[in-house]
N, C-alpha and C positions, 0 to 999 in steps of 0.2 A: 315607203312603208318598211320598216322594220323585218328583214328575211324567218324572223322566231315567229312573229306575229300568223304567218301564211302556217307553219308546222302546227301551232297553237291552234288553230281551224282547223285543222285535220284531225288531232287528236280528238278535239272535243266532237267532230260529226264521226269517230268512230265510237268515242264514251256514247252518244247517241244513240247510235243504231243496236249497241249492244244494250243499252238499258230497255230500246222496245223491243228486242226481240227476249230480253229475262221477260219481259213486264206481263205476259198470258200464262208461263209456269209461275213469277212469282204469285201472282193473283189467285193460280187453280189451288194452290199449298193453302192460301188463307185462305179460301174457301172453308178447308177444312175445318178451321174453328172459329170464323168472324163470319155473321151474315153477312149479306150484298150492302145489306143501308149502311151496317156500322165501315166497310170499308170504306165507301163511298164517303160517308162524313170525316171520317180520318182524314184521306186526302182531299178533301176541300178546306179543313179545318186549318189542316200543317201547311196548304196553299196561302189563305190567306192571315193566318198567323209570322207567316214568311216574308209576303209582301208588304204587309201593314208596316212589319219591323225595316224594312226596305225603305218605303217611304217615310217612315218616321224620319230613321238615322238622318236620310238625306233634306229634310224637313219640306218633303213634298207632295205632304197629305193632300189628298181636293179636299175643298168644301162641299158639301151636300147640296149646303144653299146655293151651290154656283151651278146645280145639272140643271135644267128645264126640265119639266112633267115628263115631258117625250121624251127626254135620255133616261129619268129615272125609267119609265116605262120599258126602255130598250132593255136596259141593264137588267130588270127583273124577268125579262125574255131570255137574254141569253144567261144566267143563272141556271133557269130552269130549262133551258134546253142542253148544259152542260150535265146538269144533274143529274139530266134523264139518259143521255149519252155514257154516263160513267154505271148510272141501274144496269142499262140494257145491256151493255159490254160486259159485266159481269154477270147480270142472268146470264146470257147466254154462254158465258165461261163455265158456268154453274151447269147448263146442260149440255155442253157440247165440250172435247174435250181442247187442249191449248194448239196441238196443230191447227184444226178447222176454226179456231179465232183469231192464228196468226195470219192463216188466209183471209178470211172475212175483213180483217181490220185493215189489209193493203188494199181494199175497193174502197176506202174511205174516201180519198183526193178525188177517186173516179167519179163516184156518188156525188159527190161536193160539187166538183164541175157541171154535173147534169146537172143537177139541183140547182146552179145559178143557170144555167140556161130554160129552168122549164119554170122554178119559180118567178124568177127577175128579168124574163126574156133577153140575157144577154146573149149577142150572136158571136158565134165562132167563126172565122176565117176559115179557109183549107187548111192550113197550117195547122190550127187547133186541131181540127177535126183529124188532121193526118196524127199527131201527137197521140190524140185520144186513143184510135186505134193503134197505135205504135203502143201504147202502156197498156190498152186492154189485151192485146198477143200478147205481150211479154208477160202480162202476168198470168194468163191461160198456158202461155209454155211450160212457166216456171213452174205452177202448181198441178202442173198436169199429173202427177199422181196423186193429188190429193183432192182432186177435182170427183171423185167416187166416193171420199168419203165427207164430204161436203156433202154432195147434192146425195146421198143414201140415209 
């Protein structure tokens, strides 16, 4: 592999990190003059007007015809469970200020993990479980001052 290719990964997971840690100031600013739906439709809008053009170019549109009832069904699930993810995340922007949502939004993987073990009963090994607790300290460390005005 290519020795640019490995630097090119790194840049891009620092552009990364720095776009979600703008992404709760840039959102609290729009607050100020776009409600929560209109934001929310923007970027789902500029998402799939992005990707459509993606798949065009590379002429790798699906067919519609080709899902089964139960993938269309799935899709219309996670649509609206994304939809509801991007409302919520900005209510809660809208009431709480952008530190206490940049906290909130690092329990996301943590939440996601519980949530396949309690909705999908997948089981964890020690490993996991040691993990789990290794990222639930680390982020109680990290946010240990902001742990007051979170839970206040």
């Amino acid at each position: 592999m290519d020795k640019g290719q490995h630097w090119r990964g790194f840049w891009l997971s620092i552009l990364t990190a720095v776009m979600w840690g703008a992404l709760p100031v840039a959102l609290e600013l729009l607050l100020d003059v776009l409600d929560v739906i209109t934001i929310t439709w923007v970027r789902f809008a500029f998402s799939a007007v992005f990707v459509w053009l993606m798949l065009f170019r590379r002429k790798a549109l699906p067919q519609l015809t080709s899902f089964s009832n139960r993938i269309r069904w799935f899709i219309m699930v996670a649509i609206a469970a994304l939809v509801g993810n991007f409302l919520l995340y900005l209510k809660g922007l809208d009431l709480l200020n952008p530190e206490s949502a940049g906290v909130l939004i690092q329990l996301a993987p943590f939440l996601l993990m519980l949530g396949s073990v309690v909705v999908y009963g997948e089981r964890l090994g020690a490993m996991e479980w040691g993990g789990a607790a290794i990222l639930f300290a680390g982020l109680l460390l990290f946010f240990n001052e902001k742990l007051g005005l979170l839970l206040g």
